[in-house]
N, C-alpha and C positions, 0 to 999 in steps of 0.2 A: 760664244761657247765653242770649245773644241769639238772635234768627232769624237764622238761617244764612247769609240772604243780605246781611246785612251784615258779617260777618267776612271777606269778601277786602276791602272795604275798611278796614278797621279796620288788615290784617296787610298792606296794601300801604303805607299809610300811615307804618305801622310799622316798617317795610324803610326804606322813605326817609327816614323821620326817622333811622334808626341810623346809615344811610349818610352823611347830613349829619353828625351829628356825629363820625363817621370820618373824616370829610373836613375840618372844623374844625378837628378833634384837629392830624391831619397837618399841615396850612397851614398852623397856629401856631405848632409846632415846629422846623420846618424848620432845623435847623444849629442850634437851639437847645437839646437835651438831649443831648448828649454828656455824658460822665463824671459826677460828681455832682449836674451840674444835670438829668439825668434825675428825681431823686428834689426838687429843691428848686426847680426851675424858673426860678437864678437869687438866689432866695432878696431879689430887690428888686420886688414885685408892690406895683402900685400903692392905691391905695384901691378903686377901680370893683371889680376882680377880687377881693380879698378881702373887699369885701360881699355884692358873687355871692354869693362861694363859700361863704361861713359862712350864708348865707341859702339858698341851693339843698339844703345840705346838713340844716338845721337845719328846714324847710317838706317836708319827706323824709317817711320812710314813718312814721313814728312819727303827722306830723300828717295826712299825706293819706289813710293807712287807720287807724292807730290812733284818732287824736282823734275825727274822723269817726264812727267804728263807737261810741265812748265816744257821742256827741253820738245817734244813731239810736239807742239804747239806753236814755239818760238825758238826754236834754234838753240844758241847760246845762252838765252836764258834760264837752261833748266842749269846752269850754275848760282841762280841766284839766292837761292834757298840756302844751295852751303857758302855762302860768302856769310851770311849770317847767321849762321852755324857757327864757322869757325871763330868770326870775331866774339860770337859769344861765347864760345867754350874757351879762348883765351882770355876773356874779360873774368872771367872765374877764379883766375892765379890773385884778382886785386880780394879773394874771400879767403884764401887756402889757411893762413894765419890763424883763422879763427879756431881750425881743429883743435889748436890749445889748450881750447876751454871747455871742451867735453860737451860740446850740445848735441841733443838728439834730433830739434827740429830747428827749422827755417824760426819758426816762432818764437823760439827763445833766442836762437839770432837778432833776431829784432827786435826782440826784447831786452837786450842786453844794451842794443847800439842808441833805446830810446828812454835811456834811464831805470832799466828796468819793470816799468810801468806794466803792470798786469792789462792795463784795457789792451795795448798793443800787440801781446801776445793771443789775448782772447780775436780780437779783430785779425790779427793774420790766420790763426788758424783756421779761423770761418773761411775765410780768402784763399787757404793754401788747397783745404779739403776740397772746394770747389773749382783751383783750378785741376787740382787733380783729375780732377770727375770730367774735366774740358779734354784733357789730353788723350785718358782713358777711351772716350767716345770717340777722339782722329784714330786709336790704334784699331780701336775697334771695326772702323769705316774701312782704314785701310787693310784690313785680314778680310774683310767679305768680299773685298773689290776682285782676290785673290779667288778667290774661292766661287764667287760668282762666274768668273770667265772660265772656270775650267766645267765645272758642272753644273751651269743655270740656275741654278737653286733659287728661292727665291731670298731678296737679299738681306730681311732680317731672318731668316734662319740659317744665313750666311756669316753673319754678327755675332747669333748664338754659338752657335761653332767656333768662333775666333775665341769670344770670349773664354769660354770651357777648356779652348787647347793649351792658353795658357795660365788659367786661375787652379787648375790640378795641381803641376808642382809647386806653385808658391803655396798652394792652401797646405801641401803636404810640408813643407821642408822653410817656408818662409824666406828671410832675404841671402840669408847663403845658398839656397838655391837657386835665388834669384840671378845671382852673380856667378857663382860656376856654370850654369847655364847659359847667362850670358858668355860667356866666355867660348862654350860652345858655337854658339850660335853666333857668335862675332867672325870664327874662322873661317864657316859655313857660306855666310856672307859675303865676305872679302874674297873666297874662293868664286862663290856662285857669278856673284855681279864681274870681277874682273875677266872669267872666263866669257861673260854674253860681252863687254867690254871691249878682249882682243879680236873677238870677229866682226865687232857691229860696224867698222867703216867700212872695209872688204865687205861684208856681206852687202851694204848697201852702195856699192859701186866706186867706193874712195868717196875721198871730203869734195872734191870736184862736184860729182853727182849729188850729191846732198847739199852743197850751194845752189846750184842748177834747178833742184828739185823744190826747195822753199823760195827761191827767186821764180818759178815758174807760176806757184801758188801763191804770187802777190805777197811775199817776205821777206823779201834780199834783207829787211833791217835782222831778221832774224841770225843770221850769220857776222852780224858787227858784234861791235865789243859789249859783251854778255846780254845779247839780244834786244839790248836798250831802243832800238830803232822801230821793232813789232812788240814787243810788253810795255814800252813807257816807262819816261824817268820816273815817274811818283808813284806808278803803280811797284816801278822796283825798287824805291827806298823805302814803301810801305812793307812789302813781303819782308826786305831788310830786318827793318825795325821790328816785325812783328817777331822774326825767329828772333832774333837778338833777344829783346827784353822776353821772349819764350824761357829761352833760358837763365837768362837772369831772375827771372822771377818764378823760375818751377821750383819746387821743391827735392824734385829729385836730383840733382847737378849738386844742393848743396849735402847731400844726404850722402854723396860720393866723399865729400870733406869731411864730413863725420864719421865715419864709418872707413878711412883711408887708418891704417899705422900710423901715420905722423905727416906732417905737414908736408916734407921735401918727395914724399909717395905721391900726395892730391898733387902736387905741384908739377911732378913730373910728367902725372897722366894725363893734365887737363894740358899742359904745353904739347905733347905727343901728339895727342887727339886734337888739337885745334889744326896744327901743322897738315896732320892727315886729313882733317874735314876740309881743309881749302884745295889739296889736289884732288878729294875724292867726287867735289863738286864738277869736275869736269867729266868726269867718265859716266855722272850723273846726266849731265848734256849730252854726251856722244851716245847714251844707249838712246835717250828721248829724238834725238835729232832722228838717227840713223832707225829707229821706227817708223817714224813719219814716212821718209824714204823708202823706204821697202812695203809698208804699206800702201803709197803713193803707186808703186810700181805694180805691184800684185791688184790693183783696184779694190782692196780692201778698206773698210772706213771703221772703225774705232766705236763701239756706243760709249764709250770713255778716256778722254787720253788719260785716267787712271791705269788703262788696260795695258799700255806702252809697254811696261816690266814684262806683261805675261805674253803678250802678244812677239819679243824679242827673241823669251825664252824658247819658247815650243815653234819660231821661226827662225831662226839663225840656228838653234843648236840641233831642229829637229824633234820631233815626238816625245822621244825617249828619254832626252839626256838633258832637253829642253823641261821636262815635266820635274823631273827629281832637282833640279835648278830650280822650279818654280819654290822648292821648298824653302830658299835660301830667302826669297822674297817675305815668305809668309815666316821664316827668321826675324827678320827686319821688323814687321810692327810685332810678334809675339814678344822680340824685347825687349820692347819701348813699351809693351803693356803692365808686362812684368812691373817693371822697375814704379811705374807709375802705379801701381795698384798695392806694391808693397808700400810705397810713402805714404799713398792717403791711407791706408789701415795705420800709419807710426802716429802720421798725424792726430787721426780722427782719436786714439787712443793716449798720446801723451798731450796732446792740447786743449782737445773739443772736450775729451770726457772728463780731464779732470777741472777743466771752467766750469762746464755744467754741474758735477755732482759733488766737486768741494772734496773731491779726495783720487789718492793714484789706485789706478789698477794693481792690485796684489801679481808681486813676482809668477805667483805659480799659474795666475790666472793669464798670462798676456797669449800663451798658443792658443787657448781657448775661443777670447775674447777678440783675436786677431782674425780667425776664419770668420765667424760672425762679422764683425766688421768688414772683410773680405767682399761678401756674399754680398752687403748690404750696399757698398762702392762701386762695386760690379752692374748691380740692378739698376743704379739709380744713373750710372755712368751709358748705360745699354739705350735707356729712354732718352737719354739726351741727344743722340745718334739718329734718331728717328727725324729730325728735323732737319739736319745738315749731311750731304753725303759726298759732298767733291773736296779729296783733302784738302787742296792747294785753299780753294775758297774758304774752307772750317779754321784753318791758321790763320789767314788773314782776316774773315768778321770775327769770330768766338775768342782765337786768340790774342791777334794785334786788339782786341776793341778790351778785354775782362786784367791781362797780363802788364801792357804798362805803369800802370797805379802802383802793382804794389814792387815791379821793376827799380821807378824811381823810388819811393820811400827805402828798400834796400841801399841803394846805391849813396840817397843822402847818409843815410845812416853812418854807410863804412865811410865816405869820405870826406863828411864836414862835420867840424867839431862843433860846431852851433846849433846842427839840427836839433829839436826838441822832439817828444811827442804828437804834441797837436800840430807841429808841421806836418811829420810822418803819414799821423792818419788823414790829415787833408790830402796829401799826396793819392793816397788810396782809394779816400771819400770819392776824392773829385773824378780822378780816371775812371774807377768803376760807375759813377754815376754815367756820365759821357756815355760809357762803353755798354750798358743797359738802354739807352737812348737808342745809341745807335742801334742796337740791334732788334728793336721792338717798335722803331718807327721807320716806316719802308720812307719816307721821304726824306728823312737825315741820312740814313744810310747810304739812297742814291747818289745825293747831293756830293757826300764825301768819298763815295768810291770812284765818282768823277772826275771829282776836282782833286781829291789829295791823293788817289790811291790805293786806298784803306784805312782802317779806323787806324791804325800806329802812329800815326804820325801826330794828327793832332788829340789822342788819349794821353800820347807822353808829354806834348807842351801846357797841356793841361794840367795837369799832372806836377808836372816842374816847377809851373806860373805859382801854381796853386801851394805847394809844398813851401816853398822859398819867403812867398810873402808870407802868410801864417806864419812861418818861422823866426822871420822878423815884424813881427807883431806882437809875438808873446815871449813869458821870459826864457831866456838863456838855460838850460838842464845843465847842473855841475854836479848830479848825485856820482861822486868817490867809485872806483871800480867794484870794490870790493862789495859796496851795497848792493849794484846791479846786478852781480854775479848772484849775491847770494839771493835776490829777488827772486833771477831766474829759476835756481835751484828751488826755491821754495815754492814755486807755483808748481814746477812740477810733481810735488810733493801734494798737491791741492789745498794748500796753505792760502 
């Protein structure tokens, strides 16, 4: 925790920035989210806003405390987080196409890709809503971890506060808030982080000193090529794989495809942002390293190398200028809450409700019906948080272990024309079975954070094994375009 007397203005700062983006939220809105365009904004967002927002979202808590704390630990490895970033926000462009077809959710995505089949729609939606609720809980980790360091707080009512700063303007203004917002708070970011960025090697004595400095503390591998000598190959192809299929398999990356203008928009922005997440992952490393360093020097010790971001801010720029910077960090997972809070309410509302109740939610009723849902995503996403608190580790057990499964069933989908159904759901079955395992038996989990690095790796070849054979086992799906479209259509209809 800071000296005391700078946390009124860290939390007045803090106030006024919420309030701003309350204020955005609303003004943007205005007469514009009535009925389903509460949840799609429109669904015609131009390029500016969906690179924001895939960039606000994606520069989130994973990079601003996870990569970071990787980076203050191990050197060059706090690039390792966006190397799998970026190949997955480029692995995105093999989806863009699909905007074509007017879909609202991931689920009817895959419902479309598996014959149109209702069970597959109803099973991703269960899948997409829950991963939602996995992500919701890292953003939420990472905004207390913010908030913890400046004012002690205790750290679930540290959580509640994240929660609340960003579920206002979405509850007020829905996902065009979401995305003007983002957009805000994308600049913010980019500003805040490359400002602590161009001081952090200077301030920690040049790159010399910060070799010197992890070579002194037994990590010279830390300083090789993306810190593979102190993290370990497997543990780094794990974090890999786990962001990778993060993204492939969240919901919200494809909701940026839906909700783009037109395909050559998504395509532009996810190209843009993948380019930008592979140099952004190194100034990821040079803030994480160059804490270590300065820490090291000062005899200060960390109770988190979560804290790296905050500990860089209010130390290289100073109290003042350092504090109001810290804002930019608690940016970073508010946007990546957003976005994920807005999907599972599109979710929970065009998949879950009308499987379960045999019919669509009335146009007039979705503003209504979406706070509610809101509240209820929120609460259940809050609890989940109570059990895992170190981001970098919540990505790699919660996400590498729940997110492969339905990762590969996507991915067969778009790219082989043989896949069926019941391979798809094996794909899913079998990873999330795995990935349940692992995370409820302490002796599988040790085994494989040993030996492979994290559950990603073998969730996905399970996953794949699993998928592939079922698939050729059973028969070949030839249901005609036009059937599967109008399937999709029709469930969403609660047909």
């Amino acid at each position: 925790m800071l000296d005391n007397s700078y946390v009124p203005l860290f939390v007045g700062g803090f106030l006024a920035y919420i309030c701003l983006m309350i204020f955005v939220g609303w003004f943007s809105t205005r007469g514009k989210n009535s009925g389903s365009n509460f949840l799609t904004g429109g669904a015609n967002l131009g390029f500016f806003l969906i690179f924001c927002t895939v960039g606000a979202t994606m520069i989130g808590t994973g990079s601003s405390m996870g990569a970071i704390s990787n980076g203050y630990n191990g050197g060059w490895a706090g690039a390792i987080y966006g190397l799998g970033a970026c190949t997955g926000i480029l692995s995105m462009l093999l989806f863009v196409n699909i905007r074509k077809k007017n879909f609202l959710t991931m689920s009817e995505e895959a419902q479309y890709y598996y014959g149109g089949k209702k069970i597959v729609r109803q099973v991703m939606g269960f899948m997409m809503f829950v991963i939602e609720i996995v992500w919701l809980g890292n953003h939420m980790n990472g905004g207390s971890r913010y908030l913890a360091y400046i004012t002690g707080l205790d750290d679930v009512i540290c959580k509640i506060i994240t929660v609340l700063a960003f579920a206002v303007y979405v509850f007020i203004g829905g996902y065009l808030a979401v995305v003007v917002t983002d957009a805000v708070q994308f600049c913010i970011i980019v500003v805040g982080f490359l400002a602590i960025a161009i001081k952090a090697i200077p301030a920690a004595g040049g790159y010399a000193n910060i070799a010197a400095t992890f070579t002194a503390a037994g990590k010279p591998g830390a300083m090789g090529f993306y810190g593979l000598g102190e993290y370990g190959v497997m543990a780094a192809i794990a974090l890999v794989l786990s962001t990778y299929m993060g993204v492939i398999g969240t919901p919200t990356h494809r909701t940026r495809i839906y909700t783009a203008a037109d395909e050559n928009v998504a395509k532009k922005a996810f190209l843009g942002q993948g380019v930008l997440l592979f140099f952004w992952s190194f100034i990821t490393a040079i803030i994480g390293m160059s804490a270590f360093t300065i820490a090291t020097a000062n005899g200060d010790t960390l109770a988190s190398a979560d804290y790296a971001f905050s500990y860089m801010a209010t130390n290289v720029l100073g109290p003042v200028l350092g504090l109001l910077l810290m804002i930019s960090g608690l940016s970073a997972t508010m946007s990546s809450g957003d976005s994920d809070a807005i999907s599972g309410i599109t979710i929970l509302l065009t998949d879950v409700y009308p499987s379960i109740t045999g019919k669509k939610v009335k146009e007039e009723d979705y503003p209504r019906l979406s706070r509610i849902a809101l509240v209820v995503t929120l609460v259940v996403a809050f609890l989940i948080t109570l059990l895992v608190n170190d981001v970098i580790t919540y990505i790699q057990s919660v996400v590498g272990s729940l997110l492969p499964g339905v990762a590969v069933c996507m991915f067969m989908g778009r790219l082989w024309k043989r896949a069926n159904w019941q391979g798809g759901l094996a794909a899913i079955g079998s990873g999330t079975l795995f990935g349940v395992i692992f995370l409820l038996v302490p002796s599988v989990a040790s085994w494989v954070n040993t030996n492979l690095g994290g559950a990603a790796v073998p969730a996905t070849i399970i996953s794949l094994v699993c998928g592939v054979i079922v698939t050729l086992i059973t028969p070949e799906d030839n249901t005609p375009e036009e059937e599967r479209l109008k399937a999709v259509f029709d469930a969403r209809e609660g047909k």
